[in-house]
C-alpha atoms as one frame of an Amber mdcrd trajectory, in Angstrom:
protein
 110.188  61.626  70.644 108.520  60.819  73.739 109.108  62.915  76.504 106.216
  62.538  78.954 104.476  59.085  80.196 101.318  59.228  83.061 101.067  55.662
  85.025  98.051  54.446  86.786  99.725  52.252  89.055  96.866  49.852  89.621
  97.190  46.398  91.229  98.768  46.575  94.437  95.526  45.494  96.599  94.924
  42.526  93.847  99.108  41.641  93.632  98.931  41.565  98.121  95.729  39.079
  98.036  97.320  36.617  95.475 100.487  36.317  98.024  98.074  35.946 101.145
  99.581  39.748 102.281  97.272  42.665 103.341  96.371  45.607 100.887  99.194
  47.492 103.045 101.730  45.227 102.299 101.019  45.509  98.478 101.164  48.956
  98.495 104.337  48.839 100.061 105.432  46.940  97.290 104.226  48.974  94.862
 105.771  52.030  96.373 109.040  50.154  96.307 108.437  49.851  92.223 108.444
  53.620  91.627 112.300  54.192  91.652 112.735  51.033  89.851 110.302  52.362
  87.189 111.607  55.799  87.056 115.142  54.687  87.062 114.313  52.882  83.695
 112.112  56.066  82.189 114.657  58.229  82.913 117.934  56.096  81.433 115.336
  55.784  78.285 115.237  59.090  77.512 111.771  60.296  79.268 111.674  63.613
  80.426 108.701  63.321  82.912 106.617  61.034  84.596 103.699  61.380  86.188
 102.420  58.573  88.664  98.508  58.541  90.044  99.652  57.707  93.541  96.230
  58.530  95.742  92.781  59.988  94.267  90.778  62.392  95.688  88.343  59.266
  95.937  90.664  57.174  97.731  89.563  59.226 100.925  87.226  56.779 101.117
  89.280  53.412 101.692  89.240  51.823 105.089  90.749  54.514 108.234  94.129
  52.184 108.033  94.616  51.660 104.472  94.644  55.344 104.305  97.162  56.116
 107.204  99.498  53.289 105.886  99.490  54.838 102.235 100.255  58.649 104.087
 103.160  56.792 105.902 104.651  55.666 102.375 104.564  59.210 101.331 107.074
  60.026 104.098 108.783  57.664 103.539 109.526  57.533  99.506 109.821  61.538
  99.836 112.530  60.971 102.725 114.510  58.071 101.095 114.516  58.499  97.957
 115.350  62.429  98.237 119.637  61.432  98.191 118.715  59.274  95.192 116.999
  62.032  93.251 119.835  64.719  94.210 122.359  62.585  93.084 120.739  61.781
  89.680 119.363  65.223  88.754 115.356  64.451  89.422 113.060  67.303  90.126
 109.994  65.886  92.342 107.072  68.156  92.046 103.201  67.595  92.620  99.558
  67.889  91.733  96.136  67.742  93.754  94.691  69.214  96.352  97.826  68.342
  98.663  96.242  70.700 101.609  94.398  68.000 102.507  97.606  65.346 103.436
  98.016  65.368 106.677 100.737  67.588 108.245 104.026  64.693 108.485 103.003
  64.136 104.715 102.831  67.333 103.471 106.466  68.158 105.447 108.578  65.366
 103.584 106.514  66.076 100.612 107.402  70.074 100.542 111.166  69.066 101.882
 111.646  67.085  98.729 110.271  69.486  96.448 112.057  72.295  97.360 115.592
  70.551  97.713 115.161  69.401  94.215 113.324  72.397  92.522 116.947  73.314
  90.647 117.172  69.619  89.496 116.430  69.622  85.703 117.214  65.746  84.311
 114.065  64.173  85.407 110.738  64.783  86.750 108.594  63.007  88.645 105.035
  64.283  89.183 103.503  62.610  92.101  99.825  62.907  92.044  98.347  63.149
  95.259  94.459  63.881  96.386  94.450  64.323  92.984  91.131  64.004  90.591
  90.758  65.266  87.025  87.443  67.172  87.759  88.894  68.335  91.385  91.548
  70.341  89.096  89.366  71.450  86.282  86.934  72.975  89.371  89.870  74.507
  90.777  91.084  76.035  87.603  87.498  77.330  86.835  87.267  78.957  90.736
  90.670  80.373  90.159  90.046  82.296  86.965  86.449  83.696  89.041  88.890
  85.062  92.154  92.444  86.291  89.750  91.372  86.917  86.099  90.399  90.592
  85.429  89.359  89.914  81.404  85.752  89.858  80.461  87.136  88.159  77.467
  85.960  84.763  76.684  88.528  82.023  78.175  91.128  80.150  75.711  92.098
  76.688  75.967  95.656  78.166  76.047  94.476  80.669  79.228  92.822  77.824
  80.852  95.409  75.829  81.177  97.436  78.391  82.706  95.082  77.867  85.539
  95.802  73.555  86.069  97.936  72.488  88.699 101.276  72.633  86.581 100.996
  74.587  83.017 104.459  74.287  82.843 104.413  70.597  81.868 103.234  69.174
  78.804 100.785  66.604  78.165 101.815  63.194  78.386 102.225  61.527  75.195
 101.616  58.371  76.489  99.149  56.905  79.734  99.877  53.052  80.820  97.476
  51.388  83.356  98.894  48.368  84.794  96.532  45.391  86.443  94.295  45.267
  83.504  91.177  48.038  84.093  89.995  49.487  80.984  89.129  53.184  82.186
  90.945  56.286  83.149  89.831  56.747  86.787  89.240  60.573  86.814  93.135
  61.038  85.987  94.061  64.089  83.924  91.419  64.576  82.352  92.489  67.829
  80.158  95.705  66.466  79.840  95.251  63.165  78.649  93.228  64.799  75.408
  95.381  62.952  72.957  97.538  60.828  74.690  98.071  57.285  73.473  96.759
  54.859  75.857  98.445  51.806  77.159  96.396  49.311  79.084  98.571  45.667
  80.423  97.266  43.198  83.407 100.476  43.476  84.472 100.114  44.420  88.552
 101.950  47.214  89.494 104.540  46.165  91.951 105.727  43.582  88.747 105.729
  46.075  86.457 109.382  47.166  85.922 111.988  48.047  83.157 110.491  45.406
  80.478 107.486  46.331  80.914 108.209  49.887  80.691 109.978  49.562  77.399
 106.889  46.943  75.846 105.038  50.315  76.540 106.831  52.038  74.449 107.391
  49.878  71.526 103.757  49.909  71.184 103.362  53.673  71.165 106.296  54.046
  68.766 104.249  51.836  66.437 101.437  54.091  66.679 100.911  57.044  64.331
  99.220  60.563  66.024  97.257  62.893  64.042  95.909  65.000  66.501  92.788
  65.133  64.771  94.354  65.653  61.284  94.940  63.498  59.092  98.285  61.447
  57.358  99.608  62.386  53.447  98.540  58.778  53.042  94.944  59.382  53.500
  94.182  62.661  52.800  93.485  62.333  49.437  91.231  59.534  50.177  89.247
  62.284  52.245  89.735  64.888  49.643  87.483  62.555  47.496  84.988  61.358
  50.176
């Protein structure tokens, strides 16, 4: 059973410029799409979601894309925090979240501790967030807490991510078409099923959501093992 799905919600700029709207505008749109999305994952049966909603890179868009995408973080964390009381949702985050700037960080830390009891749904907003940024921040933790001269685990290490608590996602969908991962989760994503559809984000809604899943219920995962059906085959090899 599925119980955790990452989203790269790609698209927004490319959905704003086919309507004649600014990049703003699209992320607007796309911001809009997240409770419509996590409505559906959670009446589904998904336990968490996890939603790539600004990179550590994306420090580098233009002075007002940036400020516009901050303001939408106020804003979902304000309006949508009656919504996620009412339906049980947990909001929690991961990245270097120091770096939002102070209004951001406020609605942000508002949300997450009114709804820190809430255990239906969760939605993992990542935020400043890069896959090697957290594995570097892991590795500098264990240098300033860990006390062991013992060689690290896998299991230890990941004690040391941003949330050990959760488990991997079982399944990663991209929307708007890119065929990469974009620095997201990198640990994490080890042996997640991946989903790829050129389906912009702000379109990408309940449908959508369950074609995703049809196609990873088809799927079989052997975790690097191998199924009755052809392990005798490799017995014999």
């Amino acid at each position: 059973m599925i119980q955790h799905v990452a989203i790269i919600m790609d698209g927004n700029g490319r959905w704003a410029t086919q309507r004649g709207l600014s990049r703003s505008e699209g992320h607007r749109a796309g911001a809009k799409q997240i409770s419509v999305v996590a409505d559906a994952a959670r009446k589904l049966g998904i336990k968490y979601l996890t939603i790539y909603a600004f990179s550590t890179e994306n420090w580098k868009r233009p002075e007002a894309e940036v400020s516009a995408l901050m303001g939408l973080i106020v804003e979902f964390a304000s309006s949508e925090l009656p919504k996620m009381m009412e339906n049980n949702v947990r909001l929690r985050t991961i990245g270097r979240t120091a770096d939002l700037p102070l209004a951001s960080r406020t609605a942000l830390l508002n949300a997450i501790e009114k709804t820190k009891d809430n255990d239906g749904f969760t939605i993992n907003v990542a935020l400043s967030y890069g896959g090697r940024a957290e594995i570097v921040d892991a590795v500098n933790k264990i240098l300033r807490e860990r006390k062991s001269k013992k060689p690290v685990t896998e299991a230890e290490f990941r004690d040391y991510l941003y949330l050990p608590d959760m488990p991997d996602p079982d399944l990663m969908i991209r929307t708007g078409g890119n065929l990469r991962i974009s620095n997201f989760l990198l640990w994490q994503l080890s042996y997640a099923e991946l989903y790829v559809t050129p389906v912009f984000w702000p379109d990408f809604g309940e449908d959508d959501l369950k074609a995703a899943l049809a196609s990873f219920e088809g799927r079989e995962r052997r975790f690097g093992g191998l199924n009755a059906e052809n392990s005798g085959d490799a017995a014999r090899q």
